[in-house]
N, C-alpha and C positions, 0 to 999 in steps of 0.2 A: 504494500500500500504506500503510497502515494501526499504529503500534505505539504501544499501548496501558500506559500504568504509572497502578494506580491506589495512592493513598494515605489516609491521614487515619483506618484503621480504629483498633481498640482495644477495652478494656473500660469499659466504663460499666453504672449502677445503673439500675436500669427507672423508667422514668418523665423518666429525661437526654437528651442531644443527642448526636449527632454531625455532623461532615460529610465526607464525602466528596467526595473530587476525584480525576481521574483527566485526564492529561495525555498530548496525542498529538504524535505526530509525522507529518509527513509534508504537502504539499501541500493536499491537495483535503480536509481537516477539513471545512471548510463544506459538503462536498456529500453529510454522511455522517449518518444519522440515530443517533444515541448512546441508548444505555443501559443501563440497571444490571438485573444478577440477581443472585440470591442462591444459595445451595446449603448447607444443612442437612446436618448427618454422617447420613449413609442413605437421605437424601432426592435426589429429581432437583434438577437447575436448575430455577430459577422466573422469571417476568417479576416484576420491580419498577417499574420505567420506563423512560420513555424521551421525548426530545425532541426536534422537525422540526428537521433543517438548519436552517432561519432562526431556531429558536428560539421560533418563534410560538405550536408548539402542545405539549401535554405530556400523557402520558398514563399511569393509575397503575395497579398493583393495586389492587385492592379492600382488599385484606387494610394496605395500606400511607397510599389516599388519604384527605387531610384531614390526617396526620401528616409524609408526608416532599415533598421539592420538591424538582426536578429542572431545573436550568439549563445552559446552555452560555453560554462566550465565542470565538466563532469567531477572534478577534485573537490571542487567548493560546493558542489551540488547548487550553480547558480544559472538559470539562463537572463538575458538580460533583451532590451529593447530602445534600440537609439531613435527616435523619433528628432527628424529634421526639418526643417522649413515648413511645422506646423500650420494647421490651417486654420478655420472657422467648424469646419465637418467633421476633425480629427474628435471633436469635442466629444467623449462618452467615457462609459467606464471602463476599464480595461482586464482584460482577466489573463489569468496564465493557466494552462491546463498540460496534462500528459494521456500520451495516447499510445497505444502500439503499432499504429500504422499511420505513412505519411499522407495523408489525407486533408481536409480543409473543412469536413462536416461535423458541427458540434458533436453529434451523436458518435462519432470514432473517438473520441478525445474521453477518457474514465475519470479521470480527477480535475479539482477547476480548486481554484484560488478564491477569493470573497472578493475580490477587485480594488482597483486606485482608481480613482479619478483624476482624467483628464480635461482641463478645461481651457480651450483657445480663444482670446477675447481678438475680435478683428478693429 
């Protein structure tokens, strides 16, 4: 099993940074594909990212790639979220979850974080 605390959310001006980190516990971190959604007030969960177990491979939204970057440290049992030239839209909560397959569908993803908030003032 799996528990998830993510950190580092806040408010920032459009066009700033954030990052995000999200710190696990438990054993088998390494063998657990990690990533971040979001959730908008009225809107569903969305995929943002996500990145392989070893780390090797990374995969974005549309809506987010080129802008934010998704890493992990299997040692620290950390993965994290660089959020860059923030928007107005980025605005929601953010969550971290793990999954056993590289996938994008909430429903693949077994454990979830309680979220940070992120909020972009334009």
């Amino acid at each position: 099993q799996v528990q998830l605390v993510e950190s580092g959310g806040g408010l920032v001006q459009a066009g700033g940074s954030l990052r995000l980190s999200c710190a696990a516990s438990g054993r088998t971190f390494s063998s657990y594909v990690m990533g971040w959604f979001r959730q908008a007030p009225g809107k569903e969960r969305e995929f943002v990212a996500r990145v392989s177990n070893n780390g090797a491979r990374a995969y974005y939204a549309v809506s987010v790639k080129g802008r934010f970057s998704i890493s992990r440290d299997n040692a620290k049992k950390t993965v994290n979220l660089q959020m860059n030239s923030l928007k107005s839209e980025d605005t929601a909560v953010y969550y971290c979850a793990a999954g056993r397959y590289e996938m994008t569908s909430t429903s693949e993803f077994d454990y979830w974080g309680q979220g940070t908030q992120v909020t972009v003032s334009s």
